[in-house]
N, C-alpha and C positions, 0 to 999 in steps of 0.2 A: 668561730667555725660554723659554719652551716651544712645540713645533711637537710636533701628535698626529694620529692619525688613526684610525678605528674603523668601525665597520658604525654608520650610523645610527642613532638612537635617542632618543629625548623623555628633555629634563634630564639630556645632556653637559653643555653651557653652564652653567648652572646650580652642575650638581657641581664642576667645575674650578674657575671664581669667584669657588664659596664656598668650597673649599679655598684658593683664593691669599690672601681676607682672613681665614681663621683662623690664616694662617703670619705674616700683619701684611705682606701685599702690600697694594702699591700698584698699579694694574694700569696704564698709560701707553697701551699699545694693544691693540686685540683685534680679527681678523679671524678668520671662519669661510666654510666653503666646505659647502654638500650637493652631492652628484652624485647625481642622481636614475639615473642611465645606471645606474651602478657600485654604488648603497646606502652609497656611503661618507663620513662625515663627516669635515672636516679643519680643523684650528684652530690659529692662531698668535696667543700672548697673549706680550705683553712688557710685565714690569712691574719695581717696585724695591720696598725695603721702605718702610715706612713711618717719618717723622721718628722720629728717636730708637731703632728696630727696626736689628734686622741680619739677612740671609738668609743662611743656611748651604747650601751647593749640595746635600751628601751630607744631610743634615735631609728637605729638601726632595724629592730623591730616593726617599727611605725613605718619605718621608710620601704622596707620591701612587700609589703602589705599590695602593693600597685602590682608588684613582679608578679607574686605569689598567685594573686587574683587573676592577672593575664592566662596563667598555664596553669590551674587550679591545682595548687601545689600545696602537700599536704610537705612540713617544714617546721624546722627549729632554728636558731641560733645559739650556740654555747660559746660559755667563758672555755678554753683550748685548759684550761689550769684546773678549773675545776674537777674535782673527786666526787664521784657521787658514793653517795653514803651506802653504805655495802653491807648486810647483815647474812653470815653465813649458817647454814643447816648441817647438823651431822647426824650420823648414829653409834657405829662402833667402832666403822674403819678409819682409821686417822691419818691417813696420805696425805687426800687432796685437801684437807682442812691443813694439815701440818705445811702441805708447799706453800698453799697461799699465804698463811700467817708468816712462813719465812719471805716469802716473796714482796709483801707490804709493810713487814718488819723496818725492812733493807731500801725501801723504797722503789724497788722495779716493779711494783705491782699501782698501778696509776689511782686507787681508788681509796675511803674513808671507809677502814672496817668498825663499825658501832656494835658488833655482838655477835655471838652465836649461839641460836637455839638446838635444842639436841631432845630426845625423847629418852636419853640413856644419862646417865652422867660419868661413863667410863673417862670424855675427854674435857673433864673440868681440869684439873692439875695445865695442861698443857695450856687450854684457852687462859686460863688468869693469871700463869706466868705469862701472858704475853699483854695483862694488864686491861681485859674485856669485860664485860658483861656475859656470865654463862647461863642461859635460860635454859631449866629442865625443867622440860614439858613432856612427861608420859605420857603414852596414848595407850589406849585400849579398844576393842571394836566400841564398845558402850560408851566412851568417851570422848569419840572423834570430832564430833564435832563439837562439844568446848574447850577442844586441845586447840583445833583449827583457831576459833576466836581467839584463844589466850595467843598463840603465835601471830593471827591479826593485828593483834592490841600490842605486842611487841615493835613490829612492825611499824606501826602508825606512832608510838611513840619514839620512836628513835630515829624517825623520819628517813626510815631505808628508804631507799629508790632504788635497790635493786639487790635482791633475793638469791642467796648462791646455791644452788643444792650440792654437798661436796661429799657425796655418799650418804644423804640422809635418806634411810630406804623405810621409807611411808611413800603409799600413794595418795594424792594429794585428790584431795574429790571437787568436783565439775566448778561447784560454786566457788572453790577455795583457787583452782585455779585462774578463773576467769577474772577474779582479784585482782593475781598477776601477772596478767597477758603482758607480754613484751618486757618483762623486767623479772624476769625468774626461769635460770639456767641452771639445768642440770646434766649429770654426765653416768654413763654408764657403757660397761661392756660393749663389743659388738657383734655379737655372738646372735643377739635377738635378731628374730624369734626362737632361733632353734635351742638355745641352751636357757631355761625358763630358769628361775626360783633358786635354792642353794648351791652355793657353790660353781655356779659356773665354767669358772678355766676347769675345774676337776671332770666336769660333761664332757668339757673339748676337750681333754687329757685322752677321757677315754677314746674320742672317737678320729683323733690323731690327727687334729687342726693344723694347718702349715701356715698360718697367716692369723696375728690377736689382733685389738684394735680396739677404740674409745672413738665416744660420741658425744659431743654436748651440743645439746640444741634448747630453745626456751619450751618450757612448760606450758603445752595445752591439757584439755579435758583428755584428749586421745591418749594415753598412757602411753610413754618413749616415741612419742609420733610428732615431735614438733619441728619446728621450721631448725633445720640442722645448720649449726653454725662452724663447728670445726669436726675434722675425726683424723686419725692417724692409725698406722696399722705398722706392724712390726714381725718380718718372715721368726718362725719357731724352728725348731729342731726334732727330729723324732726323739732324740735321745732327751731332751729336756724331761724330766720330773715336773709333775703337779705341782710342786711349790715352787720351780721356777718362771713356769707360765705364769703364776701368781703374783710373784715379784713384777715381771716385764706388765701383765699387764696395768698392775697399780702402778708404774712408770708412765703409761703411755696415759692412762686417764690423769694424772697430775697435770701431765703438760699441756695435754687438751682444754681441760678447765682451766688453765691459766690464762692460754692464748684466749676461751672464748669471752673469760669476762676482764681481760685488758684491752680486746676487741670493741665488748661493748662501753666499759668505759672509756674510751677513746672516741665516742661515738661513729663506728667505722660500720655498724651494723643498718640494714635497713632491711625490712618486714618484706617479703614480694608474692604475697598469699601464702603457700605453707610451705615457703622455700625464704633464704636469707641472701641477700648481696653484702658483699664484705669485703670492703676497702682496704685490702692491706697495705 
């Protein structure tokens, strides 16, 4: 599978296509994106070889190297099979941690979960019946940043490639982000700005929201301000109670988080300044 992206130009498509049938592709799908705003063009082709053919990855690599360089194409190619290794973050709330690990349990969740870190240890019981590694890592103001390292050093040994935040509610500081530019997604409420700090849906209770909703977008320096990957929203009821807005919206952030990081493990996502394209 290949995900590229370049400055616009007359015969990308073209040249890529016909590179995948001189290698003895098969192409299965092909999406392209223009951004007129941005001059940017963006394309996801997944393809196999062809009966009787085999695709070599480093081949293949070397060989579009001519393409790439033509339309200064910033590009990868992936195994379509491949899991990237997934290490999730929690704190108290155990939804979006709970769907995922049911969701990769069962297999519909496309990725290799190696661990989850946590600052609490309320959701150990639950991670190591499902047979993980549970890192508890307290933090404290005074020890943030050798929590940040110890969760680094996690990281790097368990060769994540990509960071889930599933209600881990630390904010993540400038350096610690920029770590994990493009491979660390998080999700929260939709309420921001206006419903800040505790308890949230009970804000909007009071001030009798007709409309909840969930956001997951990748983690920048800018705190909830990153390039948005999915959100859904869900009409309320005046007569609903504070704990049932509670309920719907740890629903609607479950499935949010799910979509965005089977999105990115599918590699269906691509970066386009502080906004995302997304190949569904």
């Amino acid at each position: 599978m290949l995900l590229a992206n370049c400055p616009d130009a007359p015969g990308i498509s073209a040249a890529v296509t016909g590179f995948i049938a001189e290698q003895e592709g098969f192409i299965l799908d092909s999406q392209q994106h223009g951004d007129e705003a941005t001059g940017q063009f963006f394309l996801r082709i997944a393809f196999r070889a062809v009966e009787g053919a085999e695709l070599n990855s480093d081949q293949l690599s070397g060989g579009f190297e001519g393409v790439a360089s033509k339309f200064q194409m910033r590009w990868a190619i992936y195994k379509t099979a491949q899991k990237p290794r997934t290490l999730l973050a929690v704190s108290r709330f155990g939804h979006c941690l709970n769907d995922l690990l049911h969701r990769w349990r069962t297999g519909s969740l496309p990725v290799d979960i190696v661990g989850v870190v946590s600052n609490h240890s309320d959701m150990r019981p639950l991670v190591e019946w499902h047979g993980l590694d549970y890192h508890h890592l307290p933090i404290t103001a005074a020890t943030k940043v050798e929590q940040e390292q110890a969760f680094r050093d996690v990281i790097e040994a368990s060769g994540a490639e990509l960071v889930v935040l599933a209600r881990y509610m630390q904010i993540l500081s400038d350096d610690f982000a920029r770590y994990l530019s493009g491979r660390c997604i998080n999700i929260h409420h939709s309420f921001l700005p206006s419903f800040k700090g505790a308890k949230p849906y009970h804000q909007a209770f009071d001030r009798g929201v007709k409309i909840i909703g969930a956001t997951a977008h990748y983690v920048t320096g800018d705190l909830d301000e990153g390039p948005i990957i999915e959100q859904d929203v869900e009409r309320v009821d005046h007569g609903w109670p504070a704990a049932r807005l509670v309920e719907a919206g740890q629903d609607i952030e479950a499935r949010v988080l799910a979509r965005a990081v089977r999105w990115h493990a599918e590699r269906r996502i691509v970066l386009n300044g502080n906004k995302t394209v997304v190949f569904q």
